[in-house]
N, C-alpha and C positions, 0 to 999 in steps of 0.2 A: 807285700806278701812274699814269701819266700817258702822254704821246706829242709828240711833237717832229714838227713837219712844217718841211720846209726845199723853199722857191719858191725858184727863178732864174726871174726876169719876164726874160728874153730869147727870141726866136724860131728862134734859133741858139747854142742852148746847154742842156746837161740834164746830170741828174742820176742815179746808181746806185749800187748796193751791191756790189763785190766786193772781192777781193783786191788789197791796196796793194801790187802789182809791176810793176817796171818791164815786163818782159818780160810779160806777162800783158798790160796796155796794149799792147804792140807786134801782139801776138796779135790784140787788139779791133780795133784798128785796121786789120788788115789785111784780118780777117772784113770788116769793116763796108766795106770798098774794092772788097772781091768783090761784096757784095750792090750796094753802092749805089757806081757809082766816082766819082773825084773829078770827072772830065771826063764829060759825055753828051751830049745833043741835051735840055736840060732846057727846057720853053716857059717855067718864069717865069723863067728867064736870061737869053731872051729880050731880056726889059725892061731886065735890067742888064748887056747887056755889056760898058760899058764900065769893072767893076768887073772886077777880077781875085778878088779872093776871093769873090763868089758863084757858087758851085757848087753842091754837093750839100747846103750844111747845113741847108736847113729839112726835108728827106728824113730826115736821118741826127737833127733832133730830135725827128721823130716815131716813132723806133723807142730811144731813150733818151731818157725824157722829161723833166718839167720838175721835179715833185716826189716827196719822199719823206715820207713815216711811218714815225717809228721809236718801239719803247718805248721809255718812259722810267720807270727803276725808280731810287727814293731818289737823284736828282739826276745818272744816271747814263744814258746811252741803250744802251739792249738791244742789244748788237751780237755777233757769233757772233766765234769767237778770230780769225778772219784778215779779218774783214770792216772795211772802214770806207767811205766814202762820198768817192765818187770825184765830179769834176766836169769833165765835157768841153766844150771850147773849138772849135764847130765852125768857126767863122767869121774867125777872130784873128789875134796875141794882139788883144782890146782891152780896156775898163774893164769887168767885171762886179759885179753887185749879187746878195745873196741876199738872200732874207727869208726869219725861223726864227721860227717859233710854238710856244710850250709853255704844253703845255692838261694842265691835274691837277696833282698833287703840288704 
């Protein structure tokens, strides 16, 4: 046995584990618009407004966050039948980096 952890080093962008659907995403997203909207009276906007895409995402990366832990069994990551590992773009599109660490096996 072993474990996979996988970092996105950005402060506008995270990581989670559900179901790879498109319409499921559409779902997330629309949750996540009710909690946190795109538009608000946000103070650290404040600073940038004269950015069009800073908005909500450093809100919306602390509620999907930055890393994951998965098992890892015979070279293989422990994932349940419908899951895989989603990655959302709050801020974009732009260039992102992962970093993936495998510790055992």
């Amino acid at each position: 046995m072993g474990l996979v952890n996988v970092w996105v080093p950005h402060t506008t962008a995270g990581l989670t584990v559900n179901e790879n659907d498109h319409d499921l995403w559409k779902d997330i997203l629309s949750a996540m618009m009710k909690i946190i909207p795109l538009k608000a009276n946000y103070h650290h906007n404040a600073k940038y407004s004269h950015l069009s895409r800073e908005q909500n995402a450093h809100i919306l990366s602390c509620i999907i966050k930055s890393s994951l832990s998965i098992p890892l069994k015979e070279g293989q990551m422990v994932l349940g039948t419908w899951q895989s590992i989603l990655f959302f773009e709050f801020d974009g599109p732009r260039i992102r980096s992962l970093q993936i660490q495998i510790l055992g096996e």
